[in-house]
C-alpha positions as MATLAB code, in Angstrom:
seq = 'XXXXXXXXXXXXXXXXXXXXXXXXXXXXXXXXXXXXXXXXXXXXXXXXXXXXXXXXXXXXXXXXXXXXXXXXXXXXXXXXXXXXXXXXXXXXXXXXXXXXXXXXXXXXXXXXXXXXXXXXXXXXXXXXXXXXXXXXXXXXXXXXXXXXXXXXXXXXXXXXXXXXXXXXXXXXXXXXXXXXXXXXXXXXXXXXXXXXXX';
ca = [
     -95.588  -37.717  159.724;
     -94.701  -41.395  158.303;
     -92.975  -42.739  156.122;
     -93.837  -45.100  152.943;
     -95.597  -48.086  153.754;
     -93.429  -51.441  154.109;
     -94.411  -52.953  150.258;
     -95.704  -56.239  150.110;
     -94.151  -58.705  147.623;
     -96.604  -61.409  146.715;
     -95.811  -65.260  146.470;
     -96.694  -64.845  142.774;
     -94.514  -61.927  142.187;
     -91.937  -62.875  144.349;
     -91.436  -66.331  142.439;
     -91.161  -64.260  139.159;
     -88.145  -61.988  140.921;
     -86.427  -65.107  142.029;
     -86.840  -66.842  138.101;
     -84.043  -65.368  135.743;
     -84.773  -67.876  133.126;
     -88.272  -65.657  132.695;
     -86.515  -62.649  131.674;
     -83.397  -64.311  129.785;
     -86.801  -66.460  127.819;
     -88.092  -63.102  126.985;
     -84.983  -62.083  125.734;
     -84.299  -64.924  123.807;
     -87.949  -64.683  122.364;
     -87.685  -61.017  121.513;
     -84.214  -61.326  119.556;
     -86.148  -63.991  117.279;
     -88.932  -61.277  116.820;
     -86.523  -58.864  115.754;
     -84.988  -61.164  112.913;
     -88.466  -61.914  111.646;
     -88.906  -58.129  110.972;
     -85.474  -57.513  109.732;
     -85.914  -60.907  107.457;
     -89.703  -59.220  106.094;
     -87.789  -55.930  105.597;
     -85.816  -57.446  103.361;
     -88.303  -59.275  101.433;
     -90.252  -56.089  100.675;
     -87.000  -54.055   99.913;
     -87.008  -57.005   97.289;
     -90.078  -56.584   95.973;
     -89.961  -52.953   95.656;
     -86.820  -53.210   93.623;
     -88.605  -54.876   91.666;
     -91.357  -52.110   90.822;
     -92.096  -48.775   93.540;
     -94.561  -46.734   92.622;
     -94.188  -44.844   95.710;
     -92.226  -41.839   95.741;
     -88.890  -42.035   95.956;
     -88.585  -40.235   99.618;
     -90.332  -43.179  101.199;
     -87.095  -45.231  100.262;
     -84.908  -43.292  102.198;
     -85.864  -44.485  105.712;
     -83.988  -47.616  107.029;
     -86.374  -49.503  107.701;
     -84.560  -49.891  111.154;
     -87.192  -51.986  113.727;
     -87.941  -50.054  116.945;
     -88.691  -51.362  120.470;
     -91.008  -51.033  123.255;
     -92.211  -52.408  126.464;
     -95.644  -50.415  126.865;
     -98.201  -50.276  123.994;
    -101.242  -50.940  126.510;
     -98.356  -52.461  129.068;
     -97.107  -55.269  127.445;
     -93.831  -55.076  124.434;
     -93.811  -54.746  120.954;
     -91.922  -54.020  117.866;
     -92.350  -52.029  115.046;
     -90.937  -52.221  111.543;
     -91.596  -49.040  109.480;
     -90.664  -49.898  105.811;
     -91.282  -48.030  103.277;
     -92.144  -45.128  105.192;
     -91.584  -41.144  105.466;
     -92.961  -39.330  108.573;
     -92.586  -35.419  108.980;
     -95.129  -33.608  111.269;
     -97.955  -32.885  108.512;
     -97.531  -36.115  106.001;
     -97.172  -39.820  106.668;
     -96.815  -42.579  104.540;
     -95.825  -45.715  106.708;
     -95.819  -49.269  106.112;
     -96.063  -50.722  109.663;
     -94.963  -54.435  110.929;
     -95.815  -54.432  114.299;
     -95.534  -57.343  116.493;
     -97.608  -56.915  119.995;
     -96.803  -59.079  122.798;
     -99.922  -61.439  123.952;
    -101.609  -60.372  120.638;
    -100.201  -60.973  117.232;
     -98.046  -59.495  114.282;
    -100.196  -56.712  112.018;
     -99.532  -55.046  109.113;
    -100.765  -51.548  108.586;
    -101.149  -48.755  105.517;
    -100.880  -45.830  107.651;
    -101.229  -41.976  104.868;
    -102.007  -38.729  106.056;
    -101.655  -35.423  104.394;
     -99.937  -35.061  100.975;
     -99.551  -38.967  100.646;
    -103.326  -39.438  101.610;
    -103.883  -36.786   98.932;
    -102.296  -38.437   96.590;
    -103.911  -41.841   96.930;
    -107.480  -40.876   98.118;
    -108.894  -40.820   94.888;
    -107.619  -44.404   94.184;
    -108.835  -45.818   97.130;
    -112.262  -44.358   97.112;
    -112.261  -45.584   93.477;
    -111.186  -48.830   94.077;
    -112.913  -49.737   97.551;
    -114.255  -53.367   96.297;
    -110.694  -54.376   95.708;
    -109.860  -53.489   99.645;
    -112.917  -54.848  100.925;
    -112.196  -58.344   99.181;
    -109.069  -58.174  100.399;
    -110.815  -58.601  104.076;
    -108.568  -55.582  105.414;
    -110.083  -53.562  108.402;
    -110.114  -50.243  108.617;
    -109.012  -47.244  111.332;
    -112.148  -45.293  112.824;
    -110.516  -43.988  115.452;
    -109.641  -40.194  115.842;
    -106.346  -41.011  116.906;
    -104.052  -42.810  114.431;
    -101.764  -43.827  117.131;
    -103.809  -47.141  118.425;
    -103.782  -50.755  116.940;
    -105.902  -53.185  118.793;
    -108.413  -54.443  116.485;
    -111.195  -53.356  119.398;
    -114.433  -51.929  117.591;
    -113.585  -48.006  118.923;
    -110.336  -48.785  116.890;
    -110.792  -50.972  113.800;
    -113.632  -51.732  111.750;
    -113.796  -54.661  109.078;
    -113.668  -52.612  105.741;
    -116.863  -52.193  103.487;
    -118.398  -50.371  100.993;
    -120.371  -48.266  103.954;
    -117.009  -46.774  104.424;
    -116.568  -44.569  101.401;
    -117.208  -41.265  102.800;
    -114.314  -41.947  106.072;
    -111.745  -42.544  102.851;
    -113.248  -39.222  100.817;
    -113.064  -37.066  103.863;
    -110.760  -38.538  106.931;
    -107.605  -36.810  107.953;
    -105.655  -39.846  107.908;
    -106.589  -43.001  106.610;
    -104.899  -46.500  108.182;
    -105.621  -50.123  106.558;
    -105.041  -52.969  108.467;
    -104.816  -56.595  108.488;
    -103.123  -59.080  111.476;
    -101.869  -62.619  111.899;
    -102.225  -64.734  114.469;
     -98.574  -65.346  116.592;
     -98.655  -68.717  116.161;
     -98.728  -68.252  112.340;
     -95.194  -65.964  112.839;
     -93.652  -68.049  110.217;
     -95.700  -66.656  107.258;
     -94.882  -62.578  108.959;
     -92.350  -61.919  105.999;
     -94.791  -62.921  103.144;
     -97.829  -61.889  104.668;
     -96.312  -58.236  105.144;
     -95.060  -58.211  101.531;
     -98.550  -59.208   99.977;
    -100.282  -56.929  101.514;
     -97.684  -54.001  100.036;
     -97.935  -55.863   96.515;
    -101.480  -55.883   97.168;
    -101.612  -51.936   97.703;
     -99.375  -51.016   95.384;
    -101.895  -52.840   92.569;
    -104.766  -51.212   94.272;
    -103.352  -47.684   94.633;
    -101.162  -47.061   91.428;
];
């Protein structure tokens, strides 16, 4: 019997493991992210003061930003504000930041909520697709590349997945480089769908 093989430590790998400034960089970087979310939580708690049409239980979250380091390996976090999740119904308001990728911002219903707004959004498609969102065709709801088996750019062709789907998410990202523009882009796009939905 033997034991585990000796590993072998690349030249590549091995200069990362000697670098601390890579990590404490990442860090550094990651903090930042964090205050963008927190800053575009704010700016839509603002704007809801202003007018929710919501119900009221989708207040009640914090709104607290969550952390990971493997969606598809690499980090992200997540902002969910508004948003109520029990295990049938689902109304989330998701700004997600993905490492390598960019920041999105995503309508996520399912069950009573989705009830509740179907009816709108079937009515009112042509307002979503000129608002150049994309939409989920997955079966899971729990993916958000924008790959083709995930996302598809909404249209009109799309009316029956909104009548009939299980859950329904709407979609639209930014570009990281554009990170500035995270807080008003993500409370737009909830302006947006409130006008489109109530």
């Amino acid at each position: 019997m033997t034991g585990p093989e000796k590993p072998f430590i690349g030249p590549k790998a091995l200069e990362l493991l000697e670098n601390k400034e890579v990590l404490l960089a990442k860090k550094a970087a990651l903090e930042q992210i964090t205050a963008l979310l927190v800053l575009a939580r704010h700016e839509i708690e603002q704007k809801l003061e202003d007018h929710c049409p919501f119900p009221q239980e989708i207040l009640e979250a914090s709104g607290k930003v969550s952390k990971g380091e493997n969606y598809q390996e690499l980090p992200y976090q997540v902002l969910d504000f508004p948003a109520f999740f029990s295990l049938d119904d689902i109304f989330a308001f998701r700004t997600m930041f993905w490492w390598g990728h960019f920041f999105s911002t995503t309508l996520h219903l399912q069950g009573k909520y989705l009830e509740l707004y179907r009816d709108k959004m079937a009515e009112n498609i042509s307002l979503l697709v000129s608002e150049e969102v994309f939409i989920c065709t997955n079966e899971t709801p729990w993916e958000y590349h924008y790959r083709p088996d995930n996302y598809a750019p909404l249209s009109e062709e799309h009316l029956s997945l909104i009548k009939n789907a299980p859950f329904i998410k709407l979609s639209k990202y930014l570009p990281l480089s554009d990170y500035v523009a995270v807080p008003a882009f993500a409370t737009n796009f909830i302006t947006r769908i409130m006008a489109i939905l109530t």
